[in-house]
C-alpha positions as CSV (number, residue, x, y, z in Angstrom):
1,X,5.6,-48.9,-5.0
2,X,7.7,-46.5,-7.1
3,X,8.1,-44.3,-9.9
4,X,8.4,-46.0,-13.2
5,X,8.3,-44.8,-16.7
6,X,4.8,-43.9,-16.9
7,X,4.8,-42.0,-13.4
8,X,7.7,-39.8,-14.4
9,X,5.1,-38.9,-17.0
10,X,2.6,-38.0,-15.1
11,X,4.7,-35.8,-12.9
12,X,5.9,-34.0,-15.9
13,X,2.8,-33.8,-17.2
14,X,1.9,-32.1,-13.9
15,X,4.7,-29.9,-14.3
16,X,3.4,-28.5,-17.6
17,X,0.1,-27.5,-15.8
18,X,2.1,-25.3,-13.5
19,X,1.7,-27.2,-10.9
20,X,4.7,-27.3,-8.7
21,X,4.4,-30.1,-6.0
22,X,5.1,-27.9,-3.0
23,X,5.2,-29.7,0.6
24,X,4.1,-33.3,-1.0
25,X,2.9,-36.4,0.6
26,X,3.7,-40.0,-1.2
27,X,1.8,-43.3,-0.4
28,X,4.2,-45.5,0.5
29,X,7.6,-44.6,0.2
30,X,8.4,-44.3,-3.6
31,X,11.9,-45.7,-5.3
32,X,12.7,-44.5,-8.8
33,X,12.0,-48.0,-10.5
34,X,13.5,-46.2,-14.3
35,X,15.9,-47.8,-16.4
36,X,19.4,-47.2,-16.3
37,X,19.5,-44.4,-19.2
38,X,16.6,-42.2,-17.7
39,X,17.8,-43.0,-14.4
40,X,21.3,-41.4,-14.9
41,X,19.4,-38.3,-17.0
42,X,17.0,-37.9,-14.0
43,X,18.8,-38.8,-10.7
44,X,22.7,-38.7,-12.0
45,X,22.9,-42.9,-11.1
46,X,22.0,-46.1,-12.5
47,X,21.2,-47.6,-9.4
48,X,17.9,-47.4,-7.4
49,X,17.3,-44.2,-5.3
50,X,14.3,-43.1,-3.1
51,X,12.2,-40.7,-4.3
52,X,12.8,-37.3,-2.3
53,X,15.8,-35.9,-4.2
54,X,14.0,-36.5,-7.4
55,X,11.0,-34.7,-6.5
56,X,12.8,-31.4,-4.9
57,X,15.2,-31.4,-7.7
58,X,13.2,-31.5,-10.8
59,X,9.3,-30.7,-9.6
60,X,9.5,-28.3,-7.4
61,X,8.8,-30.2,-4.4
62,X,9.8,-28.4,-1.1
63,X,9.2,-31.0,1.4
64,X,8.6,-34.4,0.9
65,X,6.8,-37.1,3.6
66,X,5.9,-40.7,3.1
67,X,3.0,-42.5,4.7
68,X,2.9,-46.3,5.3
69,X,1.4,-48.8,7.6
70,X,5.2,-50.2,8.4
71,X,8.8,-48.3,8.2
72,X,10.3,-51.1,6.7
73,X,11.3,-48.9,3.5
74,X,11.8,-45.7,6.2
75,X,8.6,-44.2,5.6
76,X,8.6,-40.5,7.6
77,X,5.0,-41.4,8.6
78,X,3.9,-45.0,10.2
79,X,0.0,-45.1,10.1
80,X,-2.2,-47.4,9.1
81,X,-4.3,-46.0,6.6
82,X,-7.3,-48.1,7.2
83,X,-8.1,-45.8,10.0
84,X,-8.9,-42.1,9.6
85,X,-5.8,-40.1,9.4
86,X,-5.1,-37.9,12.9
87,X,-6.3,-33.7,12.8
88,X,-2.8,-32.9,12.5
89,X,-2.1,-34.5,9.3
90,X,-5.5,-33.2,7.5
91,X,-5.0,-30.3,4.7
92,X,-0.9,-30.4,5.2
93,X,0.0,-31.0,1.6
94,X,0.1,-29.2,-1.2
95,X,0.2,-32.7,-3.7
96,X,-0.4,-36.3,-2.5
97,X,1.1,-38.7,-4.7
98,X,-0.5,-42.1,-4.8
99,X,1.7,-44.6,-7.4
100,X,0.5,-47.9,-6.1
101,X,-0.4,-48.0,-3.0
102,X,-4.3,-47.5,-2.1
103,X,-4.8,-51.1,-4.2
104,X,-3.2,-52.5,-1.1
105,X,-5.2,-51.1,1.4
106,X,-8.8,-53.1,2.5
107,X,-10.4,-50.0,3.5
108,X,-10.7,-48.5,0.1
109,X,-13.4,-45.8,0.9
110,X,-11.3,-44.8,4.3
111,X,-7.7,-44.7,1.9
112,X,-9.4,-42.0,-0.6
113,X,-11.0,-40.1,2.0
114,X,-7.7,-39.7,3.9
115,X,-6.3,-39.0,0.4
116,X,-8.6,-35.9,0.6
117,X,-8.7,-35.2,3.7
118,X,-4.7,-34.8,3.7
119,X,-4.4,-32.3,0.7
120,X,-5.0,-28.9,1.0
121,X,-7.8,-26.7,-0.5
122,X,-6.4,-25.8,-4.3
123,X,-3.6,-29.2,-3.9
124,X,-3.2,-31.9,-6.3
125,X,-3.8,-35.5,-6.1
126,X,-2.0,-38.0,-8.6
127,X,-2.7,-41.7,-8.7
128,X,-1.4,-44.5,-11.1
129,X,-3.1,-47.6,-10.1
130,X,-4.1,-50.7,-11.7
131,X,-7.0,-50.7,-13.9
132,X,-6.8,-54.1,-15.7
133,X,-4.7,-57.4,-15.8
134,X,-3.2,-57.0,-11.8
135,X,-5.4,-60.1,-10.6
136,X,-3.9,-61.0,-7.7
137,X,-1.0,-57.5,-7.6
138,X,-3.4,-56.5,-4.4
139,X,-7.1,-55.8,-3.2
140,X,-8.4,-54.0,-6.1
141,X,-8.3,-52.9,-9.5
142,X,-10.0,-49.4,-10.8
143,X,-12.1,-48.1,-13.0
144,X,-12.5,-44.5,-14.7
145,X,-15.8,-44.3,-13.4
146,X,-14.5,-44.8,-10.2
147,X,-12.5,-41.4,-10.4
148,X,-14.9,-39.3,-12.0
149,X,-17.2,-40.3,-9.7
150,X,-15.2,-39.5,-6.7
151,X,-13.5,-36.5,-7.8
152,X,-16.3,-34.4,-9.1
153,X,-17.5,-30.6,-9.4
154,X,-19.9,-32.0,-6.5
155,X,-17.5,-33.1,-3.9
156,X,-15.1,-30.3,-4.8
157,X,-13.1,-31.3,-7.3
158,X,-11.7,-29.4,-10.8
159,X,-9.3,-30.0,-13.5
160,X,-10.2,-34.1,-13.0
161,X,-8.4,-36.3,-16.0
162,X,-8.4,-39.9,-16.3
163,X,-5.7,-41.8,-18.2
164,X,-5.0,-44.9,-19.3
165,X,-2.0,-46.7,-20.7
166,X,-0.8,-50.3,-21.5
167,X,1.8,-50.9,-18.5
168,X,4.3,-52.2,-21.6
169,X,3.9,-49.1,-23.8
170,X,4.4,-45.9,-21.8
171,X,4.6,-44.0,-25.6
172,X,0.7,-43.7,-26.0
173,X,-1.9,-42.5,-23.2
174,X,-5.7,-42.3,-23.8
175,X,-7.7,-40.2,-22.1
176,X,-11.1,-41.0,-21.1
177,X,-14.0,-39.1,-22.1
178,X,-16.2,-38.8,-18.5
179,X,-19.5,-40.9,-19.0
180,X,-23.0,-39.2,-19.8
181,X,-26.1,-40.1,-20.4
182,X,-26.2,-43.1,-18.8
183,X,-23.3,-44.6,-20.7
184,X,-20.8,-47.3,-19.2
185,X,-17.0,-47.1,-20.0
186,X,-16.3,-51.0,-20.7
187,X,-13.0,-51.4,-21.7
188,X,-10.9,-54.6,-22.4
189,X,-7.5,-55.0,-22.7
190,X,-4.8,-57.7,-23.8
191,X,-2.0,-56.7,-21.4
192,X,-2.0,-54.9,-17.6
193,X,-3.6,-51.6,-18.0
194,X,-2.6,-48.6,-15.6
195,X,-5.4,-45.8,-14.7
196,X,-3.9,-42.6,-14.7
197,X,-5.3,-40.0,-12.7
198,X,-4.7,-36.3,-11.8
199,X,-7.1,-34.2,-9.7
200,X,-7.3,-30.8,-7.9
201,X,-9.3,-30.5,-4.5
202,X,-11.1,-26.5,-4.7
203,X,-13.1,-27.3,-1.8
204,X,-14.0,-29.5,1.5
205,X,-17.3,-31.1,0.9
206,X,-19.2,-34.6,2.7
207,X,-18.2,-37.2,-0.4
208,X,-21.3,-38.5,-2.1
209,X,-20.8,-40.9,-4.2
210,X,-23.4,-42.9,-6.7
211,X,-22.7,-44.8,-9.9
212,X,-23.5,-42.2,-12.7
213,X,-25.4,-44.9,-15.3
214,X,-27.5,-45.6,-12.0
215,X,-28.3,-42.2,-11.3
216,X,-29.6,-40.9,-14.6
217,X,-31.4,-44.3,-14.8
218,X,-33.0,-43.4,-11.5
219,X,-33.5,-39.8,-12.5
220,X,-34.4,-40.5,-16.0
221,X,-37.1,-43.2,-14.4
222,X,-39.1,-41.4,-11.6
223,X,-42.7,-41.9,-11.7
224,X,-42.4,-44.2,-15.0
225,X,-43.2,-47.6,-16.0
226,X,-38.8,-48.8,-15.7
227,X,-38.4,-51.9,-17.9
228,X,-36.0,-54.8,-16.4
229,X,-32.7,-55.2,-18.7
230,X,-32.7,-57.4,-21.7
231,X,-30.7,-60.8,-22.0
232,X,-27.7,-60.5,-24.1
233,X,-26.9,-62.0,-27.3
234,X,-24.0,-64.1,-26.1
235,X,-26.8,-65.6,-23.0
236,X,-29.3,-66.3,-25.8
237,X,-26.9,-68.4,-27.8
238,X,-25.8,-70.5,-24.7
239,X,-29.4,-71.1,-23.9
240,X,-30.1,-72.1,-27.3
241,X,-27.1,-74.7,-27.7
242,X,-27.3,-75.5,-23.9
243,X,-28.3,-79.5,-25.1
244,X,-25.2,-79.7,-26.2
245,X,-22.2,-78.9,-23.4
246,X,-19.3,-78.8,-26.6
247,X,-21.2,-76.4,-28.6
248,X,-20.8,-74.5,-25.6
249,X,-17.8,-74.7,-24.9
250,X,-16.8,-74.2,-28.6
251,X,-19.1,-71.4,-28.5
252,X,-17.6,-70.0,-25.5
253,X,-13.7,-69.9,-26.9
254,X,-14.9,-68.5,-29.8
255,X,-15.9,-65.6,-27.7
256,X,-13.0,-65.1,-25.7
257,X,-10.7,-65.0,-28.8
258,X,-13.2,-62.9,-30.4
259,X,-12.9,-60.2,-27.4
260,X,-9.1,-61.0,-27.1
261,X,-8.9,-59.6,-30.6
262,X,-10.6,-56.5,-30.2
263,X,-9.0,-56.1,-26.6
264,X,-5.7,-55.6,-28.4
265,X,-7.3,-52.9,-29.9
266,X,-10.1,-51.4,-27.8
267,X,-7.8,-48.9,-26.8
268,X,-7.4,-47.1,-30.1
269,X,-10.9,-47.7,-31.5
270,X,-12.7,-47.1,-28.0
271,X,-15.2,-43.8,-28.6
272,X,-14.9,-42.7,-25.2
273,X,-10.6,-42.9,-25.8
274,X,-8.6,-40.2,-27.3
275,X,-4.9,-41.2,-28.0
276,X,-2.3,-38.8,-26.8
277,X,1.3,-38.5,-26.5
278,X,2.6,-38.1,-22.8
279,X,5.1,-35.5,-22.0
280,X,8.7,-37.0,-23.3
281,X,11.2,-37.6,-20.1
């Protein structure tokens, strides 16, 4: 867990919304994982430093804690955050700063509410978390969906934007276009893909969550004759050269390089994806 490249970004790009981080809360305690040319420009050394100073000294933090399940890395905080965080730790922080953590944790519902339930009323929240390629980096990988589902108008939520980035090529972010209409946000990519996400909480509400293609298919669909989903091309052709297991498997590689291809480049073509250029640190 730490602050790489692309979080540096993030917390710039936070910055420019005049959003100063005020009594903070990180995940985990964070290192500043830079190299050694940004690291001397932001924390004066080329060597690996803990997060706090950084954070004071150039975003306007004014305290800084750290949560984590052990205090091997001298976390402020030791709680497991499987479990619903204590009264006295709910609407304490002014940002929370998630940059890797809540993939770790098994209790993923429980590690977002506690997420909420930890900022204040008008705080920030700011993730960077795995959204493609990190089979096997922890428990899960996210989706935008996931976000704008969670961090809505309807469970109190403003200001939500979803990013994402190739983990090797911090010069180009795209943001996501929320889904309507029923539409899914598929997206493929060649190389590990970061999800990029900042938030502000306006108000305390339950959390209600649905998938949003399911509920305007359930809202678009009340008290009509709902048609089951159609077989896809790609199941049509196996069925149809099924006799012969090599033609399948031919066929089958022929697909994968096929969506290798345009995973190199879903990013730029994607309709829901606007390219951008993150703040310069």
């Amino acid at each position: 867990m730490g602050i790489d490249v692309h979080a540096l970004q993030l917390l710039q790009y936070n910055k420019q919304k005049n959003s100063n981080l005020g009594k903070t809360l990180t995940l985990g305690r964070q290192a500043v994982l830079v190299g050694p040319k940004l690291a001397k420009k932001w924390i004066g050394t080329d060597q690996g430093a803990w997060c706090e100073d950084l954070l004071k000294n150039h975003f306007n933090a004014t305290d800084v804690d750290s949560i984590d399940n052990s205090d091997y890395e001298g976390a402020s905080i030791i709680y497991d955050y499987n479990n619903q965080v204590p009264n006295d730790l709910k609407e304490q922080y002014d940002t929370v700063i998630d940059f890797g953590c809540s993939e770790h944790i098994f209790n993923v519902a429980q590690a977002f509410q506690n997420t909420i339930d930890v900022c204040k009323v008008d705080g920030t929240i700011l993730h960077i978390l795995p959204a493609n390629g990190f089979f096997g980096h922890g428990f899960y990988q996210y989706s935008a969906e996931f976000f704008f589902s969670l961090y809505s108008k309807d469970n109190g939520f403003e200001e939500t934007e979803v990013f994402i980035s190739d983990l090797f090529d911090a010069s180009k972010w795209y943001a996501v276009t929320k889904p309507s209409q029923g539409e899914r946000i598929n997206i493929r990519t060649q190389n590990e893909t970061y999800i990029i996400v900042r938030t502000k909480k306006v108000a305390h509400k339950r959390i209600f969550i649905q998938q949003s293609d399911y509920s305007y298919i359930w809202n678009e669909n009340k008290n009509k004759n709902v048609q089951p989903y159609k077989v896809g091309k790609i199941t049509k052709v196996r069925e149809l050269i099924s006799f012969s297991p090599l033609a399948v498997k031919l066929f089958m590689k022929f697909v994968a390089l096929i969506s290798l291809k345009d995973g190199s480049k879903i990013l730029s073509k994607h309709k829901n994806l606007k390219k951008i250029e993150p703040p310069i640190v």
